[in-house]
N, C-alpha and C positions, 0 to 999 in steps of 0.2 A: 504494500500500500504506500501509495504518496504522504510522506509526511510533512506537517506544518512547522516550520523553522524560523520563530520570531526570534525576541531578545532573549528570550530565556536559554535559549541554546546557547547562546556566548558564556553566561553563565555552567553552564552543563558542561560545558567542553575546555573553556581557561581556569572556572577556579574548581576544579575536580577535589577528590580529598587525597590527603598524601599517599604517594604508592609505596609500596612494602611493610605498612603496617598490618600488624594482627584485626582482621577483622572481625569482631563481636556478632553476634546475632543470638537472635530469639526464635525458638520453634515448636510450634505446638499444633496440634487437629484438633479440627472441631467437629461435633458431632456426624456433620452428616459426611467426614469424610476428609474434607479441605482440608491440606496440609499447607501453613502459614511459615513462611518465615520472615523475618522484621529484622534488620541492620540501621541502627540510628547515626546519624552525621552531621553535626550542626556546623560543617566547616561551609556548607552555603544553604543558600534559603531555598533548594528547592527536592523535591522527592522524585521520587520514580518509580510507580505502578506496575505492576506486572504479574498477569500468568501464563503460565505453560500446562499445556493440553499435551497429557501423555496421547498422543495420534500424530501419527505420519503417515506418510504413503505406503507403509509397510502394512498398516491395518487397514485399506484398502481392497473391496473384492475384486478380483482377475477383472471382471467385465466392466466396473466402477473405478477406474485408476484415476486419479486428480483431483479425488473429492476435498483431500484433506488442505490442496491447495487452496482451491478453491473456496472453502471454506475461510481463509485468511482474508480474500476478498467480501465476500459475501456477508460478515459478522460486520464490516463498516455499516451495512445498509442500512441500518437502525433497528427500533423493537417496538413495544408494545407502548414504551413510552419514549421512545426520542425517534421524531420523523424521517425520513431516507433523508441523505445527507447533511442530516446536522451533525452526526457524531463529531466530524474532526470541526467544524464550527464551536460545539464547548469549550473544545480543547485551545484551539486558534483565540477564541474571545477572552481563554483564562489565562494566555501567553506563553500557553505550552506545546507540545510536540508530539506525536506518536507514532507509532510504525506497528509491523507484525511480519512475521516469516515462517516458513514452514520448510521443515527437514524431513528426512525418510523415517524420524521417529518420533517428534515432536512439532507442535506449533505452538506459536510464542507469540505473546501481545502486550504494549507496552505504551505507558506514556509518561512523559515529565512535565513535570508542575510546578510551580509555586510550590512551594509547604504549606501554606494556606487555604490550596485548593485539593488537599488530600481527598476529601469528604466525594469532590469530584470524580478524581480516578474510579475510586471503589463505585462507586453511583455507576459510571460507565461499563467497569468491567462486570457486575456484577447484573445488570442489565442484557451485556452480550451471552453471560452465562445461562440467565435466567427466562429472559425475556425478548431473545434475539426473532427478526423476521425472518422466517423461510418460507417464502409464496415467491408465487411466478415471475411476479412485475421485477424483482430482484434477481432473482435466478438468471434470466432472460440478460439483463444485465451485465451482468458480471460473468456470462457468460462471453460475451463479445466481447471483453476487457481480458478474461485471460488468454483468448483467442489471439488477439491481439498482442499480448505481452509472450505467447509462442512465439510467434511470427518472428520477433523483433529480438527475442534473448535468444532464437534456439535456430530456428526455421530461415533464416534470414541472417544470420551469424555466421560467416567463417569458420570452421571448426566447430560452430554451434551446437552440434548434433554428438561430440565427441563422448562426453561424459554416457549420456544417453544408448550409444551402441557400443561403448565399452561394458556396462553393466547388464544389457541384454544377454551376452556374449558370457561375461563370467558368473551371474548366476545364472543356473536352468530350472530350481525350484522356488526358491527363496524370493520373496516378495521383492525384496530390493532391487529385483530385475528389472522392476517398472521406472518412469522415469517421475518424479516429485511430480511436476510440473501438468505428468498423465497426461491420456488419449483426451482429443476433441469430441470423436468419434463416441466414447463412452460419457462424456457429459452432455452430449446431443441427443445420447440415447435415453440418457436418464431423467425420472417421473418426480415429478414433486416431491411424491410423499418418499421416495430415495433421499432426496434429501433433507426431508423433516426426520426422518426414520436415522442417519446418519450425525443429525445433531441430536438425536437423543442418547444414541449410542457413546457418545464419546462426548456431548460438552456438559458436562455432570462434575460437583465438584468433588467425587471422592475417584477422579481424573485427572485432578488437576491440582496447581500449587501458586499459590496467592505469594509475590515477592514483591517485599516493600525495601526499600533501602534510602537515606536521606533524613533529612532535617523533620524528625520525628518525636512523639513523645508514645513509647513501646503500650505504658498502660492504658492512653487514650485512644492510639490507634487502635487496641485489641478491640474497644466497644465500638468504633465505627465499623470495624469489620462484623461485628454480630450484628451489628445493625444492619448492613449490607447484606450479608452473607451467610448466616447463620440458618435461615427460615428456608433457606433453596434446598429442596429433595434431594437427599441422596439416590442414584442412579437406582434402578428395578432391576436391573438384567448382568449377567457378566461381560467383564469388559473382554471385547476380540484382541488377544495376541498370539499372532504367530506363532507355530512352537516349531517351523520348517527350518531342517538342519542342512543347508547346502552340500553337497558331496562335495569331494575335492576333485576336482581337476586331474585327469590321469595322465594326460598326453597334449601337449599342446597346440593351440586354437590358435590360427590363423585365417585373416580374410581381409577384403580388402573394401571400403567404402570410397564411392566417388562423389564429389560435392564440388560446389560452387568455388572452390579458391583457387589458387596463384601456386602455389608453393603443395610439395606432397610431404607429410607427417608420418611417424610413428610413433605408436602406443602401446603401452605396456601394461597391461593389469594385472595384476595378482591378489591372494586370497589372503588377508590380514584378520591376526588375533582381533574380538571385537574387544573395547577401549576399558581403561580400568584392569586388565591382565599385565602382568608381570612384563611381557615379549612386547605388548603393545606401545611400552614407553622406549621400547630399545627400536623398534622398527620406525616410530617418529622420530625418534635420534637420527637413524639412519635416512630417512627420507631428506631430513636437515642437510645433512651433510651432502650429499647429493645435488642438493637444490638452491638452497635457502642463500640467497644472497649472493653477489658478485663471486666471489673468491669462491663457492661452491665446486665441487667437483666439475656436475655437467655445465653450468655456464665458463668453466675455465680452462678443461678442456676442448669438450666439443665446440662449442660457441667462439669464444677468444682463441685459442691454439689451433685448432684444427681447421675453426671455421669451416663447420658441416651443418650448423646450424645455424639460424637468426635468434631461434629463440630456442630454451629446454627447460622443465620442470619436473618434478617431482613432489607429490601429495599423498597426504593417506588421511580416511575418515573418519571421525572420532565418534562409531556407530553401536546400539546398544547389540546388536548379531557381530559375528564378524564380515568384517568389510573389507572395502577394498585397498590398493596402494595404486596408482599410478603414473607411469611417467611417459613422460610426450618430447616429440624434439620435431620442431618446425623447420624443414632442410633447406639450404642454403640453395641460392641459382645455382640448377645444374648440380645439384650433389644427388647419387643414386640412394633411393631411400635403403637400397642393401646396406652400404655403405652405413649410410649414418645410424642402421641398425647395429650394426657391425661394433659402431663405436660405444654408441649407448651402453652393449652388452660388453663390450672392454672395461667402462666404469664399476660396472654391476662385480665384474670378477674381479677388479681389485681389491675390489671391499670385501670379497666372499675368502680372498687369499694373503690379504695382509691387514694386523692393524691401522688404525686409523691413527694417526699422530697425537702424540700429547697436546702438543697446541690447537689441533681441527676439535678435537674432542673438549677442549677448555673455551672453544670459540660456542661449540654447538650450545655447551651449559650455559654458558653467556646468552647466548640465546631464548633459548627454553625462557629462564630466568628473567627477559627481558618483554615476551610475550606473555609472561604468565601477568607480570605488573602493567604492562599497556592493557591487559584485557579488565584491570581491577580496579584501575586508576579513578573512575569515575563512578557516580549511583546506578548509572543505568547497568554497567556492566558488571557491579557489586550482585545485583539485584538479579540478572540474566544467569551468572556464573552459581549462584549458591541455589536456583532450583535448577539446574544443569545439573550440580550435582546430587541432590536430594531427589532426583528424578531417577536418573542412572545407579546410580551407587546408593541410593539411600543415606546420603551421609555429605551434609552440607558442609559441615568441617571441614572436607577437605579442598574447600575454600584457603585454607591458611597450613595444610598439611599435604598435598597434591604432591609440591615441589621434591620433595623427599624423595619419592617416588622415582624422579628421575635422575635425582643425586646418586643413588642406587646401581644403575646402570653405568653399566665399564665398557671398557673398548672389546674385550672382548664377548659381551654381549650383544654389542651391535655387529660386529664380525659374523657369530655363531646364529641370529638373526637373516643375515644376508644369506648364508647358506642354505637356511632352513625353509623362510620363504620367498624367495627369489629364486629359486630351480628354473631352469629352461623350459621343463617339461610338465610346468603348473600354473602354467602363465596363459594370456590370451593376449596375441600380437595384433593390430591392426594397421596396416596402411591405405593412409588419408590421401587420396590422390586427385588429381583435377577431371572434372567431367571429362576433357578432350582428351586424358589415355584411355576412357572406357574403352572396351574392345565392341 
């Protein structure tokens, strides 16, 4: 969703609260479910509203893929008590800002305020919970808006489609095979009450977790939240999760996709521990090192030395199943995508055959270290980060104990990582090529 970004952002974004402090919070459930967590901050005058809806595109049926996106659009439209588009009007007229996103296993919604206008947030979020519109005249709507927002991130993008048929490709059971973003084709098909029936399932609050962070007073806000929040039904029905175990990969997937660009690609996917496991913080070590900034492995060799590529990366998912790793290298005029395969996979074994350096390894924890505090620096992302975790791990603490985690990891677990999942023969290869070598 489009957010509204008055003066209050200046505020949200220059005077944040100090990073690397221990941060405090408050956590408790309420009857019907809702699990609370409160962080108080009076280093400025404004708060930050937020929940997260255990659904993603994962709890999605095969024939209904995009619901859960969709639904990130669809919860702006108003309720029973705030008319189609005033929502982001309260927020705009109280000098605040919001947003929302949806992941393969959550969706997230949010706004900042004043501290004043606390009473607001809760009113709004508790409204989308409780009281949100799911009729036609909206659906219909936001229908041609996600349509549209295909088109222009995915469909009409350069390499757009890349994520999308890499995870086709390495799951063949598992839900994650779908793309977030889901078919046109199955929201076209789908009936109203699909989607009344979809927000019953899933926006219920013993689903969900109410995160407050900001210029607060913890025993005050508890009573506006019962005020709010307290009276909303706990869900009737069990909540849909997944329980599909991907196989692994016997033998390796190649294929080749042809698209609209300039330049031909390769892509690498493979099968990663899902996040919060021991391996999973060694295999983002690894991806780092690889990737992550200038002096990385592939932009330093491939890129600057070899120049086989314009550009190269490497990512991995930080997803509640396991997930995936991959890396992409966009080849140079005139370089054979063998070729720049060739190199990629020279990076791959050096890490699988030698330690990584004292110094790559002191840079990487400099790293970690440095994204864990940009992610925490502010209320929004205080707020985001502690039901992140209390979502996943059940265990918002480790807000302020995470990092340990990957202090933990040595060189030769990221080594012993690269060997284990990074095999040749578990991998799924794609080359991205230009329409005109179609055959």
């Amino acid at each position: 969703m489009k957010g509204i970004i008055p003066f209050i952002l200046f505020l949200f974004v220059c005077l944040a609260p100090a990073a690397g402090q221990n941060i405090k919070f408050t956590e408790y459930d309420l009857p019907n479910g809702l699990k609370v967590l409160l962080h108080e901050d009076h280093s400025t005058p404004i708060v930050a509203v937020s929940v997260m809806y255990h659904v993603g595109s994962k709890n999605e049926k095969p024939d209904r893929t995009g619901f859960a996106h969709f639904f990130e659009h669809l919860l702006f439209e108003g309720s029973e008590n705030i008319k189609r588009g005033e929502f982001d009007d309260y927020i705009s007229n109280a000098g605040g800002m919001n947003n929302a996103n949806t992941w393969y296993d959550r969706t997230y919604y949010y706004e900042v305020l004043p501290s004043n206008q606390l009473a607001l947030g809760l009113w709004l979020e508790s409204e989308r919970m409780l009281h949100a519109k799911v009729e036609q005249v909206g659906i219909e709507t936001q229908r041609q808006v996600v349509k549209e927002e295909r088109r222009q991130r995915v469909d009409n993008q350069p390499y757009g489609r890349l994520l999308e048929e890499a995870m086709q490709r390495l799951y063949t059971k598992h839900p994650y095979q779908h793309s977030v973003i889901g078919s046109m084709d199955h929201l076209d098909a789908a009936k109203e009450e699909d989607y009344v029936q979809f927000y019953k399932d899933f926006y219920r609050p013993d689903n969900a977790i109410l995160s407050i962070a900001g210029d607060i007073d913890i025993e005050q806000t508890k009573k506006l939240i019962d005020v709010y929040f307290k009276g909303i039904p706990k869900g009737k029905t069990e909540i849909f999760r997944p329980k599909i175990v991907e196989p692994p990969i016997k033998s390796e997937i190649r294929d080749t996709v042809y698209d609209n660009v300039q330049l031909p690609a390769v892509i690498f996917t493979y099968h990663i521990p899902a996040q919060g496991t021991p391996d999973f913080y060694a295999v983002k070590m690894l991806s780092m090192a690889l990737s992550q900034g200038e002096s990385s492995r592939m932009n330093k060799s491939i890129v600057d030395e070899q120049q086989k590529a314009v550009a190269a990366g490497s990512f991995t998912f930080d997803l509640e199943d396991p997930g995936p790793s991959i890396m992409f290298a966009i080849a140079n005029m005139g370089v054979n995508p063998a070729d720049l395969e060739k190199a990629m996979d020279d990076e791959i074994a050096k890490v699988q055959q030698e330690l990584i350096s004292e110094t790559e390894f002191q840079k990487i924890q400099n790293q970690v270290e440095n994204d864990f505090v940009t992610a925490n620096n502010t209320v929004a992302g205080i707020a985001e980060t502690l039901a992140n975790y209390e979502m996943y791990y059940a265990d918002a603490n480790l807000i302020n104990t995470e990092l340990e985690r990957y202090r933990k990891v040595t060189r030769e677990d990221i080594q012993r990582v690269a060997k284990k999942y990074y095999p040749k023969n578990a991998r799924v290869v794609l080359y991205w090529l230009p329409k005109g070598k179609q055959p």
